[in-house]
N, C-alpha and C positions, 0 to 999 in steps of 0.2 A: 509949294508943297513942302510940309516938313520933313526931315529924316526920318519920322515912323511912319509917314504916312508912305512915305516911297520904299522905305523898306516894308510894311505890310503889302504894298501894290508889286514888290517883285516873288513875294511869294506867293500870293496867289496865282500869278501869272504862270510860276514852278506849278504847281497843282494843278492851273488849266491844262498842262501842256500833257503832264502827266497822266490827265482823265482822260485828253482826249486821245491817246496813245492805248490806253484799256478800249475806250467806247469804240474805237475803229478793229480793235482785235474782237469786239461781242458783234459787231456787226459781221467780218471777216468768217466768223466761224457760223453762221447762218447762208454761207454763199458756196457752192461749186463749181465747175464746170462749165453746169448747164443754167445756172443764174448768176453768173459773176455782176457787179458794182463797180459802177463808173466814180469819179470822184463828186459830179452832182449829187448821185445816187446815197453814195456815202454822208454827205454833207445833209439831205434831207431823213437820212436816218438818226443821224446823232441829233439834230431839229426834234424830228416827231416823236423818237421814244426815250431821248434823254434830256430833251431841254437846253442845249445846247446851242451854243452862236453859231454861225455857218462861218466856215473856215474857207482860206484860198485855197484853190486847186495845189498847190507845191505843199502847204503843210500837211495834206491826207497824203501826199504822194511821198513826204518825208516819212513821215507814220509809217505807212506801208514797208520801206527802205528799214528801217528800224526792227520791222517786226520780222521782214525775210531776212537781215543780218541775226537776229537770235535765235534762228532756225526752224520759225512757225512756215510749215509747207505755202503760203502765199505766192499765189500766181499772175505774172500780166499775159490775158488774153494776145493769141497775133494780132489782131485789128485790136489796139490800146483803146479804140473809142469805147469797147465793150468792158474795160477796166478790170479789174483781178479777183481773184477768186482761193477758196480754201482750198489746195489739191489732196487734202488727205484727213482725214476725220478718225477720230480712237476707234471706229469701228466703222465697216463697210456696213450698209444697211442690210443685205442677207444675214449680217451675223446677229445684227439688232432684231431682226426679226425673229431668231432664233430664240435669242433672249427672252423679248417679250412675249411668245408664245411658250415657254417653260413657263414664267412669274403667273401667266394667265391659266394658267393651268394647275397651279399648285395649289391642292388643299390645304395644305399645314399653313398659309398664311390667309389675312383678310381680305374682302374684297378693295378693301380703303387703301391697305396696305399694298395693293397689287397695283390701286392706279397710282400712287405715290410711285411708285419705282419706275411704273411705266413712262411717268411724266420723263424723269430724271434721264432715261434711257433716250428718251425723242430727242433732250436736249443735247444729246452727243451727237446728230446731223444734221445737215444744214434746211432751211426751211421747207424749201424743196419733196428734201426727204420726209420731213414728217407728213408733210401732204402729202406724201405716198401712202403713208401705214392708216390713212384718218378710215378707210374704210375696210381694214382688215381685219378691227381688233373686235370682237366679241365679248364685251363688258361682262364679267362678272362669269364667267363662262365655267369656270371649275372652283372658284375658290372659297373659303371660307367664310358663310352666312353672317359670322359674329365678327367684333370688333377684337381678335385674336393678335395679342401682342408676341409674333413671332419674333418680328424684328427686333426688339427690345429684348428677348430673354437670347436672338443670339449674339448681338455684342455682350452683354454678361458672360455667356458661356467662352466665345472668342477671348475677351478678357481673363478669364478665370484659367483658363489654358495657359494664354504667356505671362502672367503674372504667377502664375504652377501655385492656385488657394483654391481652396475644397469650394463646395456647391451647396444650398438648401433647397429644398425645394419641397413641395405637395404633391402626391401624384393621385390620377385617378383611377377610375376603373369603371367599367359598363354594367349597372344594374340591371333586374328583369324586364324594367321599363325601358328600357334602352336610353336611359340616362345617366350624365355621366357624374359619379359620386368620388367623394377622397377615399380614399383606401386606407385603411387602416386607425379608421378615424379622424382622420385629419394629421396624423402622425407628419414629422418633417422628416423626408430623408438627406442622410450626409453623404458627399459623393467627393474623391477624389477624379475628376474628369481630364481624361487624357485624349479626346479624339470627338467629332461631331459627323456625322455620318448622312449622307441624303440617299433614302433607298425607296422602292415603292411609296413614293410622292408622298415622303416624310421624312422628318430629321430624326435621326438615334443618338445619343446620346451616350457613350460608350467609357465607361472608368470602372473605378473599383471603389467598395468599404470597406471602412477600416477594420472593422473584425472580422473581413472577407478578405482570401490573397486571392481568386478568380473573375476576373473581367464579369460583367455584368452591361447591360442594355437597358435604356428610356423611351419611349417614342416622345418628341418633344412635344406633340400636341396632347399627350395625356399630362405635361409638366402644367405646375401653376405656382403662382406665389416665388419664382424661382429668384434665388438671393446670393452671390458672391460671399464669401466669408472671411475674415481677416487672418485664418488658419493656413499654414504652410500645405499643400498637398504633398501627400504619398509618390513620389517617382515614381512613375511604371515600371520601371528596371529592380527597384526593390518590391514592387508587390506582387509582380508575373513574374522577374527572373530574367535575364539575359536579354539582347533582340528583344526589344517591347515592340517596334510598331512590325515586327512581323507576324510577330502570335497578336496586336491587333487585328492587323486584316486577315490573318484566318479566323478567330474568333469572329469578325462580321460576315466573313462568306458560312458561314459554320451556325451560326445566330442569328442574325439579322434578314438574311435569307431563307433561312431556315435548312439548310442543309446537315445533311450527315450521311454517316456510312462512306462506303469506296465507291469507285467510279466502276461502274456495269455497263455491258454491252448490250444490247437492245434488238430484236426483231418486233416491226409491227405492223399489222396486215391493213391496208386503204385500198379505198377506191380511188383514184387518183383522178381529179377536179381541178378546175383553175384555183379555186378558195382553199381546199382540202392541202394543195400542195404549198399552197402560199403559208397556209397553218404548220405543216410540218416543217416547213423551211427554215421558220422561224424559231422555232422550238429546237431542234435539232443543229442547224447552223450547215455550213457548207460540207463540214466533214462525214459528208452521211453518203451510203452506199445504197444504190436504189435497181433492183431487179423488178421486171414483168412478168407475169405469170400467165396461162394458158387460160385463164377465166378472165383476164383484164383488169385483175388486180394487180395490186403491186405490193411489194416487202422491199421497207425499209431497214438497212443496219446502222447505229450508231451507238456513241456512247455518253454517256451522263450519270450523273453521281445520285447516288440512290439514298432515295427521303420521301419524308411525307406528302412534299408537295408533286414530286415526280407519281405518287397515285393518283392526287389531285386533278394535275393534269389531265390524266386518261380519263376520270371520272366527267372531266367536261367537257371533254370529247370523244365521248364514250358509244358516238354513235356514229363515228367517222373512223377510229382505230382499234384495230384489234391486236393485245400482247402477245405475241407469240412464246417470246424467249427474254427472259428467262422464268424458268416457270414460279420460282417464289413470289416475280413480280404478278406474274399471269395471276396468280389463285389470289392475291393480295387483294389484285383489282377486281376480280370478279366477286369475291366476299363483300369487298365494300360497295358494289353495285348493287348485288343482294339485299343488300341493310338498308342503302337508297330507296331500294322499290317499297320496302316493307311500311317506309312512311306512307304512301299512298294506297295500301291495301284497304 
């Protein structure tokens, strides 16, 4: 054998060693607890899904040694014959499930898009686990019909925030037809963008224009065409003033939510239900004061900040609550119930 043939054959040898040191941590990170790998086990996986020579029992068992000296949670079962296992995964699977029941849920992205992430997420537990989730997930279940490139315009906007450069973008609007058109003709607008906001299962999109110094709001799924720009952005500190991201997030509990006005104190008359009470409950929150009356109703006190959607509310369950107090809210609601009926006259 010559010198390059023996110096080619010790490096390859370096890159077996080195592959098979990765291929036993892609295996590792497929196993728990309750499926741990023996060192056969091991040896016929790096065989069947890497192509790989089968190794002596001491080289996987060196691997392994390597991989728990650089801190990968890897475990040897009490009975060794049952071999080792991953003791700890980037996420426990209640949280995974968490996860992917949000993505599966969200309108503002595709359906494509949803199982793309979903994959990605299975691949953070071990095999195990994902044959846990195989019959839980409900395909296609809330999310967006079309090929909606959510993810794509929000690394641009992510981008466009830490690198602090304006935005372009199209926006739309809802015609009679319930279609969705450009606004302003196709006009581009320019945005200094300082914040990205997820509220009622959508992204907001939250900065200022240039010849605007007041915070302004996007929904992302009405964005299109959106484009990075090689332009410096506007500091929020120079275009709101002192504390930007505090008059941020009152500006989105203010906007984005639709709030305004001061916080009101509330009476309101129910009949109180397993359903009825689980509705106020929710609406109201814990801090709520609740008396019984000699008819078997009940009055409710709390308090909540007074808007149009706090009418809303009552309006659609308007045949479960009745406003007592205060009365500007009382006559508010009962006007705009009046107005509801008139459609059906």
């Amino acid at each position: 054998m010559t010198d390059r043939q023996n110096v080619q054959g010790k490096e390859k040898a370096r890159k077996d060693t080195k592959e098979v040191l990765i291929r036993v941590l892609q295996i590792m990170e497929g196993t728990d607890a309750r499926t741990p790998m023996n060192s056969r086990e091991i040896n016929d996986a790096l065989m069947s899904e890497f192509g790989m020579r089968r190794m002596d029992r001491k080289t996987i068992s060196d691997n392994l040694t390597t991989l728990m000296s650089c801190g990968y949670p890897i475990r040897q079962m009490e009975d060794r014959r049952k071999g080792w296992y991953m003791a700890d995964h980037r996420f426990a699977d209640w949280e995974l499930k968490i996860m992917m029941d949000a993505v599966q849920q969200a309108r503002f992205i595709s359906a494509g898009e949803a199982e793309t992430i979903r994959k990605k997420l299975l691949g953070l537990t071990s095999k195990r686990g994902r044959s846990r989730f195989a019959h839980l997930m409900e395909r296609d279940a809330g999310n967006a019909p079309v090929d909606y490139e959510t993810g794509v315009m929000l690394e641009d906007l992510l981008e466009a925030i830490y690198s602090k450069r304006k935005i372009s973008f199209q926006y739309t609007e809802i015609d009679k037809t319930l279609q969705k058109v450009l606004r302003r003709d196709g006009d581009r607008y320019v945005l200094n963008v300082y914040a990205i906001y997820w509220a009622e299962n959508t992204y907001y999109i939250i900065g200022a224009h240039d010849h605007r110094e007041e915070l302004t709001q996007y929904r992302l799924d009405r964005v299109v065409n959106l484009s990075v720009l090689p332009d410096n952005a506007t500091p929020a500190a120079t275009k709101i003033g002192p504390n930007p991201e505090l008059q941020i997030r009152e500006f989105i509990e203010r906007s984005v939510y639709h709030y305004s006005g001061e916080v009101i104190r509330l009476e309101v008359s129910y009949e109180p239900s397993q359903q009825t009470n689980a509705i106020l409950y929710d609406f109201a929150g814990d801090d709520v004061q609740v008396r019984e009356c000699p008819n078997g109703r009940c009055i409710a006190s709390f308090k909540k900040m007074n808007s149009v959607t706090l009418v809303g509310w009552f309006m659609q369950y308007g045949t479960r609550f009745k406003v007592l107090a205060p009365h500007d809210l009382r006559e508010n609601v009962f006007s705009e119930l009046k107005k509801a009926a008139k459609q059906y006259v």
